[in-house]
C-alpha positions in Angstrom: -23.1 -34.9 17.1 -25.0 -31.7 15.5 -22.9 -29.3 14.0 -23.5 -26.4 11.8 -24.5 -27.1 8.9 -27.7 -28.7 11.1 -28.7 -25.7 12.0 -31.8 -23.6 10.1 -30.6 -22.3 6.8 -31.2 -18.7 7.9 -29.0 -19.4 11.0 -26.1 -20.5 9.3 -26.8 -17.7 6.6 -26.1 -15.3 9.7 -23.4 -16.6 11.1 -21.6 -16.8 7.7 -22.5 -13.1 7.5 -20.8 -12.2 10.9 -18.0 -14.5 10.2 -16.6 -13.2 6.9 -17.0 -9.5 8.5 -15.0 -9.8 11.2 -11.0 -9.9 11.1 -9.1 -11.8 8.9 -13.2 -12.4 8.0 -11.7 -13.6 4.3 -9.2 -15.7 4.9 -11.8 -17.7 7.5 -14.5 -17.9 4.6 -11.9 -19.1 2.3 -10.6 -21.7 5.0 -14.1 -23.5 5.7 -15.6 -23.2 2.0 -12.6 -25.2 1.1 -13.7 -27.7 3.7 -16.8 -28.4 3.3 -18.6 -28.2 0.7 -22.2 -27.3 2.3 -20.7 -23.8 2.5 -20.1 -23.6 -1.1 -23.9 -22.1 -1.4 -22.7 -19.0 -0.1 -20.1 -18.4 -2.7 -21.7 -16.7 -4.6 -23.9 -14.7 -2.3 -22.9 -11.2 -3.4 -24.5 -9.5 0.0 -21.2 -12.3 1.8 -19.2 -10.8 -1.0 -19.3 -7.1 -1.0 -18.9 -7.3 3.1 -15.9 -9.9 3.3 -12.9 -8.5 5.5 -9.5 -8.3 3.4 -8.0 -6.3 6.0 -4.0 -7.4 5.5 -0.7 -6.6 4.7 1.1 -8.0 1.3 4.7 -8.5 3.3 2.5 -10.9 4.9 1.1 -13.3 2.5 2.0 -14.9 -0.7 0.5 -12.8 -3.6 1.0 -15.8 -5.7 -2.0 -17.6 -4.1 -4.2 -14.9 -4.8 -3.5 -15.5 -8.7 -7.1 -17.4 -9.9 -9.7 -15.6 -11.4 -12.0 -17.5 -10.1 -10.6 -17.5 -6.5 -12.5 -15.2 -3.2 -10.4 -12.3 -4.1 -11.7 -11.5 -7.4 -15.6 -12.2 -7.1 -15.5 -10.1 -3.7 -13.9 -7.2 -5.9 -16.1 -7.8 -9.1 -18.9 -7.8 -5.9 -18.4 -4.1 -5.3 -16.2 -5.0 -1.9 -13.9 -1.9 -1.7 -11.2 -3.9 0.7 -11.2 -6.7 -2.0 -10.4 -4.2 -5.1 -7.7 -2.4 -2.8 -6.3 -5.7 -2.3 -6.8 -7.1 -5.8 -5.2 -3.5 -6.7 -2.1 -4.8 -4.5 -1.9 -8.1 -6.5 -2.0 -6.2 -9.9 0.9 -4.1 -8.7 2.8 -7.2 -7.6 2.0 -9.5 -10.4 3.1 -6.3 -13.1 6.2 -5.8 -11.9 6.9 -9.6 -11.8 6.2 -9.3 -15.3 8.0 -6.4 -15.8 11.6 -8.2 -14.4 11.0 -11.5 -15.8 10.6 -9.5 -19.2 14.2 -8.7 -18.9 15.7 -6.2 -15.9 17.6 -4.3 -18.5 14.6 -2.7 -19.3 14.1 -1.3 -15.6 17.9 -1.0 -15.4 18.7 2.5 -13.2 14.5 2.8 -12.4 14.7 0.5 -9.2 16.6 2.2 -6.2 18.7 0.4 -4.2 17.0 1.0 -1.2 13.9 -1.2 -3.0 15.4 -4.1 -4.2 14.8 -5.8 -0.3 11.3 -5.6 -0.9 11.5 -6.3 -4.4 13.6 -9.7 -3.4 11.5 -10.4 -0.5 8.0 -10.4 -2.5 8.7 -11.1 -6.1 9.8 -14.3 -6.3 10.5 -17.1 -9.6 10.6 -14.4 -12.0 12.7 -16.6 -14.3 10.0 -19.9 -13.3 8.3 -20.4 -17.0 5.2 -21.9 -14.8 5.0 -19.2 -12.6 5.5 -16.3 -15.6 2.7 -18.4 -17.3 0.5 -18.1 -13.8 1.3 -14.5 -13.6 0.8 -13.7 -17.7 -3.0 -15.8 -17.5 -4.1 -14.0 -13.9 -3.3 -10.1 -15.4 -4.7 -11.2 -18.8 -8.3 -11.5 -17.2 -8.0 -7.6 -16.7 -6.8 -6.9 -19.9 -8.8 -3.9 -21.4 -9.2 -6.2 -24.7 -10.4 -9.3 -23.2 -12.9 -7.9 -20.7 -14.6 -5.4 -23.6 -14.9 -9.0 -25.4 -16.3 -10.9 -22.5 -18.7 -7.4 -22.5 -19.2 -8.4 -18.4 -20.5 -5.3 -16.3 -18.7 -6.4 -13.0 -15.3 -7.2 -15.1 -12.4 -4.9 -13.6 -9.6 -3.7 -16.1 -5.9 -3.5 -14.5 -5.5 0.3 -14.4 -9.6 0.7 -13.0 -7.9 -0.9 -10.3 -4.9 0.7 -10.1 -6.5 3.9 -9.9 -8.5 2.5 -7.1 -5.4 2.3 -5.6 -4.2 5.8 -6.0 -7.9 7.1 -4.9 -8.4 4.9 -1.7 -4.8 4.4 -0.7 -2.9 6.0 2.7 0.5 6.7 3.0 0.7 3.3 5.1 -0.3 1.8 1.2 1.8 4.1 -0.4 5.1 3.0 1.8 4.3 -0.5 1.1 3.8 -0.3 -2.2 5.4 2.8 -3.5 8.0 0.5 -5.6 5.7 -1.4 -6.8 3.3 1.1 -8.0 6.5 2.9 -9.9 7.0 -0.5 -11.9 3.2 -1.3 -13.0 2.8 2.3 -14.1 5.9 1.3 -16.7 4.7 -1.7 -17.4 1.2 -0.1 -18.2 3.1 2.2 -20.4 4.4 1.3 -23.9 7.9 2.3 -23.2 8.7 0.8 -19.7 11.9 3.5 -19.5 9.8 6.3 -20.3 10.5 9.4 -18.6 6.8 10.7 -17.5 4.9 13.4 -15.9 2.8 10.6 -14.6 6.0 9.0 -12.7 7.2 11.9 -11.9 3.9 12.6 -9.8 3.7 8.8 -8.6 7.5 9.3 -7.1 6.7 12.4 -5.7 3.6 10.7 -4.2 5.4 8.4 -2.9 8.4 10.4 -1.5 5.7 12.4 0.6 3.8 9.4 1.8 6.9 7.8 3.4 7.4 11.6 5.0 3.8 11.6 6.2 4.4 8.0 7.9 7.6 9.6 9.5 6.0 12.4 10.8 2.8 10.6 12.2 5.2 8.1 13.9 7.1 10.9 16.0 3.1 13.0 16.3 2.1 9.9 18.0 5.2 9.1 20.2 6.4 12.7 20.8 7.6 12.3 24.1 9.7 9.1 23.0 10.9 10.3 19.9 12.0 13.5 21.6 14.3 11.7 24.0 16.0 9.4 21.7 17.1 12.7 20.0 17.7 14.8 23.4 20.2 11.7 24.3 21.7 11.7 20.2 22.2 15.5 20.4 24.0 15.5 23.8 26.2 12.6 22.5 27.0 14.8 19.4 27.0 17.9 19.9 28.8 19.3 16.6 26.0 21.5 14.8 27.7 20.1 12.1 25.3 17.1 12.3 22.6 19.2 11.2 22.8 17.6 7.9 23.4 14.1 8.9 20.9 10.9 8.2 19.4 8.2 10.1 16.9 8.0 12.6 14.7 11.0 13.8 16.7 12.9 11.1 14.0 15.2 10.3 13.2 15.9 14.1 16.7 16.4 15.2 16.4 19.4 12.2 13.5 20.9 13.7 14.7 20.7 17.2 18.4 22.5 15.6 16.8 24.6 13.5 14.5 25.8 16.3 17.5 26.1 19.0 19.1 28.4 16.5 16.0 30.8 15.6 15.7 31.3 19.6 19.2 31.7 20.2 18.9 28.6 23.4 21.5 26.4 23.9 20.2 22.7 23.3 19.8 21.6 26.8 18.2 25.0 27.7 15.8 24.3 24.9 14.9 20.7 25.7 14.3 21.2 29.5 12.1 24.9 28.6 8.5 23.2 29.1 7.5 25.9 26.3 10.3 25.5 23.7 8.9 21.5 23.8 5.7 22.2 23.7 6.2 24.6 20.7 7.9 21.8 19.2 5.1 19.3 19.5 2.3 21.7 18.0 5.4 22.5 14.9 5.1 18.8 14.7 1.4 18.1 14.7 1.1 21.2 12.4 3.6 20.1 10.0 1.8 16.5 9.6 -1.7 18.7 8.9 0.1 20.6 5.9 2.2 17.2 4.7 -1.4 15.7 4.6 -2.7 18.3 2.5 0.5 18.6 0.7 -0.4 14.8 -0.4 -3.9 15.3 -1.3 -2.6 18.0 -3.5 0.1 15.5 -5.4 -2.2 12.4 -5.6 -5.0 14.5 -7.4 -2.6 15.7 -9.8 -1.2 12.0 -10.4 -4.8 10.9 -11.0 -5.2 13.8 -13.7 -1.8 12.5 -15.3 -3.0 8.8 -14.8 -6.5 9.4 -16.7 -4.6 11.5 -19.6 -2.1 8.3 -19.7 -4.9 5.3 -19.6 -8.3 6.9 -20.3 
């Protein structure tokens, strides 16, 4: 029975080429190079490399398995693929802050909020495991600034290259994902891991506007939804104390108060008045414009604190 590794080189070339392009395009590449070993010729192919798809999520994988130098990951990214090194990026947050714990939480003791440690829990895992702290301490080695200037490679990638990748390429979707993470590398970059910067100042505020971006977009893109979930809250409780509570929609039921208020309507006046909605929608859309500005703004002056810190 033929299969396809009978068919013409340049054929199989082709279909490799579609293949690791499409989604989940890496982790198919990975499977059937591990499988057969006639695809092991294409390895090394930097034209399969630079186009490989490393479209994922980290809450959705093991970063542990991405830990070998030698692996897809890291000679797509030392390739020139841009959705490798944003991934790879990922992995040096991660494997950083693993390092960072296992070194001892005191020394992050009052950095990690609360709210965090979840995420922290759910993807950092064996921190006290000498074998894995061993896996970890090898894999971030490779990027050491020290080893690759004595390895003198040109398509070696130093730790905070890649980090700054991260901060360049990343959208507030990355930045939700990984804000905690990104806090803890920058410290463990730094000399003094419970040093108070300008640099993590600008990282939280980064970070703080990123998960207000993600808000915003979700109720821009579900207006009419969003809107009713708070019309049926508001009638529920109608104390304008509430104004200040928390919890879902928080920022929207504001708006919606806040606007009430300015226009002297009662709430159910306002929320049936076709206008007073749809002057709510375009505050909404227009607010998400200015918050996406408002982050451009704060991640260029993190970058300018991140090259004073590590270039």
């Amino acid at each position: 029975m033929a299969t396809i590794t009978d068919l013409p080189c340049e054929l199989v070339y082709y279909i490799i080429f579609l293949l690791v392009q499409s989604s989940g395009g890496a982790a198919d590449f990975a499977r059937i190079i591990s499988v057969c070993r006639d695809f092991h010729l294409y390895v090394d192919d930097v034209s399969i490399l630079r186009v490989a798809n490393f479209n994922m999520k980290m809450e959705s994988v093991n970063f542990y398995n991405f830990l070998n130098v030698k692996g897809l990951l890291v000679k797509c990214s030392e390739a020139g693929n841009a959705a490798a090194q944003h991934v790879l990026g990922k992995v040096i947050l991660l494997s950083s802050t693993h390092l960072l714990l296992s070194e001892g939480k005191r020394k992050v003791s009052g950095v990690i909020d609360p709210c965090d440690r979840l995420k922290l829990n759910r993807l950092i895992r064996d921190i006290n495991v000498p074998a894995q702290n061993s896996k970890v301490s090898s894999f971030m080695s490779y990027f050491s600034p020290l080893q690759v200037r004595t390895i003198d490679s040109p398509t070696r990638l130093v730790h905070h290259q890649l980090v700054k990748l991260f901060l360049i390429n990343g959208n507030h979707d990355d930045f939700i994902e990984m804000g905690i993470f990104l806090r803890l590398c920058i410290r463990y970059l730094m000399s003094d891991p419970r040093e108070n910067s300008a640099l993590i100042f600008y990282i939280t505020k980064v970070v703080s506007r990123a998960c207000y971006n993600g808000y915003l977009a979700k109720v821009n893109e579900s207006f009419s939804d969003c809107l009713r979930w708070v019309r049926e809250f508001l009638e529920v409780h109608s104390d304008r104390r509430l104004y200040k509570v928390s919890g879902k929609y928080s920022c929207l039921r504001h708006l919606v108060m806040r606007k009430c208020l300015m226009a002297g309507l009662d709430l159910p006046e306002a929320l049936s008045d076709v206008n007073f909605v749809d002057a709510l929608r375009q505050e909404v859309s227009d607010q998400l414009g200015q918050s996406y500005i408002g982050l451009s703004n704060l991640r260029a002056v993190a970058l300018d604190r991140f090259k004073d810190q590590f270039e």
